[in-house]
C-alpha positions as CSV (number, residue, x, y, z in Angstrom):
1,X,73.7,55.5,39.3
2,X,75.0,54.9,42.7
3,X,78.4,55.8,42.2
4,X,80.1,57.4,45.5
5,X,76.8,56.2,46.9
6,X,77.3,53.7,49.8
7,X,73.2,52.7,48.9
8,X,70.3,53.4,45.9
9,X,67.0,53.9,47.8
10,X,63.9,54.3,45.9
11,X,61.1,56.5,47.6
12,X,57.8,55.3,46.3
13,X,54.0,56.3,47.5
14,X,52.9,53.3,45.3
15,X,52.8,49.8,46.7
16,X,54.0,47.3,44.9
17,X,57.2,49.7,43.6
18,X,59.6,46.8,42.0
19,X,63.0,46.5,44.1
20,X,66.4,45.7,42.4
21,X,69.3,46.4,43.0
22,X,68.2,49.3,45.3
23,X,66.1,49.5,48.4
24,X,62.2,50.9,48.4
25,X,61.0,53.1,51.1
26,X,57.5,54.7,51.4
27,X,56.9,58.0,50.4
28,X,55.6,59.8,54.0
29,X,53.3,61.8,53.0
30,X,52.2,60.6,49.6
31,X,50.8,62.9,47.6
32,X,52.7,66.0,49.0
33,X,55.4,66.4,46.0
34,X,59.3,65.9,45.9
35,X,60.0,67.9,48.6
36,X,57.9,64.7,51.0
37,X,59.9,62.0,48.9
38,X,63.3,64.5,50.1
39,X,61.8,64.4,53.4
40,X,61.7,60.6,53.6
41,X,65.2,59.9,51.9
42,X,66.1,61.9,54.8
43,X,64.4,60.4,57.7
44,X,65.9,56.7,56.4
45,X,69.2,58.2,56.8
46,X,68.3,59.4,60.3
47,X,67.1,55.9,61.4
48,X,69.7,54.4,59.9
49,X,72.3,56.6,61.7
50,X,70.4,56.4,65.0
51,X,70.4,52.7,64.5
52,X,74.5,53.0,64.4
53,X,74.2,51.3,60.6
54,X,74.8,54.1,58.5
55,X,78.0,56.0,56.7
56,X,75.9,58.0,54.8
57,X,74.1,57.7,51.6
58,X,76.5,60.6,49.7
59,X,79.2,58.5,50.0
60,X,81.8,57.8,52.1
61,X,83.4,60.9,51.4
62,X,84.3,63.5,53.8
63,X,80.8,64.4,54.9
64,X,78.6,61.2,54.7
65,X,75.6,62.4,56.2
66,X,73.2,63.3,53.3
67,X,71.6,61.9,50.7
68,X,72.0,62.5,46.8
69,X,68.2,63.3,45.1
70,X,67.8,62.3,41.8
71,X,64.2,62.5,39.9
72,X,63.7,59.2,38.0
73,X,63.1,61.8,34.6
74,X,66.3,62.9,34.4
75,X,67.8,60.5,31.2
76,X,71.1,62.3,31.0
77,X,72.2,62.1,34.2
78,X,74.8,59.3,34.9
79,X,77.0,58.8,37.5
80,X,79.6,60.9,36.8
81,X,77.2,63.6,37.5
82,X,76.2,62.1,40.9
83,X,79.7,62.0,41.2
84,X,80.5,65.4,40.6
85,X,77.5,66.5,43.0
86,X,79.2,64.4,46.0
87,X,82.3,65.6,45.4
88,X,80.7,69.2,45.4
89,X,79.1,68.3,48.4
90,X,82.1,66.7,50.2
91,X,84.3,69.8,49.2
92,X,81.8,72.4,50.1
93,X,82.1,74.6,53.5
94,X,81.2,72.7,56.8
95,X,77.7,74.7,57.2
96,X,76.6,74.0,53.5
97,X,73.5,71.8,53.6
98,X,72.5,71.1,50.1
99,X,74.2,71.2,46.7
100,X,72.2,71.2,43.5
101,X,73.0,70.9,39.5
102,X,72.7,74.2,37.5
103,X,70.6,74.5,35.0
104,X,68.9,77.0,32.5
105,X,65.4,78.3,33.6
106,X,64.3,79.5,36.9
107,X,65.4,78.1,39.1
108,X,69.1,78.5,37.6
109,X,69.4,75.2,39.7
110,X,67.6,71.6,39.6
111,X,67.0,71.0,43.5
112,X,65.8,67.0,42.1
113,X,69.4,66.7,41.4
114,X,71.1,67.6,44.7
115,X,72.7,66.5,47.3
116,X,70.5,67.3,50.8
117,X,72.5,67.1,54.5
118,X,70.4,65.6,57.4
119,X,70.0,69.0,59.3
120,X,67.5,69.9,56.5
121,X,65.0,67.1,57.9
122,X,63.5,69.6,60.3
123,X,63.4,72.1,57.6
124,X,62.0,70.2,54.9
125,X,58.9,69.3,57.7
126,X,58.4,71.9,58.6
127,X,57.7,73.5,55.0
128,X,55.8,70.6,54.2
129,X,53.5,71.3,57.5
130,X,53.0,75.1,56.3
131,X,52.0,73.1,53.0
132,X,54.7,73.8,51.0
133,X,56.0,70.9,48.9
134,X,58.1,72.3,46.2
135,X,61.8,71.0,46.4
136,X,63.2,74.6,45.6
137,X,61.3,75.8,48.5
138,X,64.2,73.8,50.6
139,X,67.1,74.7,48.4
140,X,66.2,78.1,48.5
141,X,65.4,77.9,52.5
142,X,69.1,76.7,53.0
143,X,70.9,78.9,51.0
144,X,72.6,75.5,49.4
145,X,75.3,76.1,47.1
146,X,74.8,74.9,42.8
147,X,77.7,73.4,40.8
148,X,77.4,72.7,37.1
149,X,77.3,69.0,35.6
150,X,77.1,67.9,32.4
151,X,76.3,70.7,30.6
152,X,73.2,70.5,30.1
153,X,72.0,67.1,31.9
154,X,69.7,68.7,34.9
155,X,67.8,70.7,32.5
156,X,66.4,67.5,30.6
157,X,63.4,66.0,31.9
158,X,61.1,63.5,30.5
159,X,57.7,64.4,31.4
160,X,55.5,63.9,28.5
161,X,55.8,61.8,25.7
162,X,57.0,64.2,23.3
163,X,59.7,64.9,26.2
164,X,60.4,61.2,25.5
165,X,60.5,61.2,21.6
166,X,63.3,64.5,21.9
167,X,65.5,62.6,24.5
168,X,65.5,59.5,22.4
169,X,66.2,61.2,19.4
170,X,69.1,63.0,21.1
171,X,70.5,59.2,22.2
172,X,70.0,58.0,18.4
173,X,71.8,61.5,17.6
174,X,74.7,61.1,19.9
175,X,74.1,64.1,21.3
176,X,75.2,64.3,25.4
177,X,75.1,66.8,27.7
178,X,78.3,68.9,27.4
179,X,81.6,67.9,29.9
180,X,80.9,69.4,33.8
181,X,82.5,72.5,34.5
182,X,83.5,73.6,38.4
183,X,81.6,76.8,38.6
184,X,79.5,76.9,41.4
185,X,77.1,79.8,42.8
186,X,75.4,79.9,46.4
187,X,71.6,80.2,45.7
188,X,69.4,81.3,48.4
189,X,66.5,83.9,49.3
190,X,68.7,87.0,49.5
191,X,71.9,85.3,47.2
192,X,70.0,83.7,44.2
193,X,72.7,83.2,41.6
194,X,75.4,85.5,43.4
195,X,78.7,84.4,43.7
């Protein structure tokens, strides 16, 4: 899945997380949801670049100082899409901070399929301190900008294991996600879905 990405990093609150081809850091605040596992993606960037050893795990793209979030239960999303989210992100407006897959449902975006900039490490803490551990909570709080991939990719996730049987069946079936489109929205607390 890496892709554009200059490294795969795994964030894990469980010891003993296998590596591969990818490196495992520890979740921060286990047990605090996705938006603590965002929060340490994002604090490994920061070391890194403080350290003077990192480009950037978005790529080496225009803007390499983010890192792409992609929840393990997402089957249908490949590289191309983590592609495509880069490339959003790399494109987008200097002040954009995050860039998220639509999908169907509310929130018409998946912020576990995004791309997150390091200014959102303060912000991610500090809604994590308030006790708020929702990834949306973030996308929302930077106004961050969604761009479609896939059709339909972002909106599969495999959480039970009748999740499991449909996504299999669709693999047996042929049936992908549909070819990415380049609409993209700004979503945000007062823009949600607005152009």
């Amino acid at each position: 899945l890496g892709g554009p990405c200059d490294e795969v990093v795994v964030v894990s609150s469980r010891a003993g997380t296998p590596g591969g081809p990818w490196r495992v850091i520890p979740d921060l605040r286990p047990g605090r949801g996705p938006l603590a596992g965002i929060e340490a993606a994002l604090s490994a960037l920061a070391k890194q670049a403080s350290d003077g050893r990192a480009t950037g795990a978005a790529g080496a793209g225009r803007r390499p100082d983010a890192v792409v979030v992609l929840a393990a239960d997402m089957p249908f999303v490949g590289p191309l899409a983590v592609a495509q989210l880069v490339s959003a992100y790399d494109g987008a407006d200097a002040g954009t901070l995050a860039v998220a897959a639509a999908r169907r449902g509310d929130p018409p975006y998946e912020p576990l399929c995004a791309v997150y900039s390091l200014p959102c490490l303060p912000i991610a803490g500090r809604l994590l301190d308030q006790g708020r551990s929702a990834a949306r909570d973030l996308f929302s709080e930077v106004a961050g900008v969604t761009v479609e991939i896939g059709g339909d990719a972002a909106s599969v996730n495999v959480n039970t294991p009748a999740d499991r049987e449909a996504a299999d069946a669709r693999l047996r079936e042929g049936t992908r996600p549909a070819a990415a489109s380049s609409r993209s929205v700004r979503a945000g607390p007062s823009s949600k879905g607005a152009e």
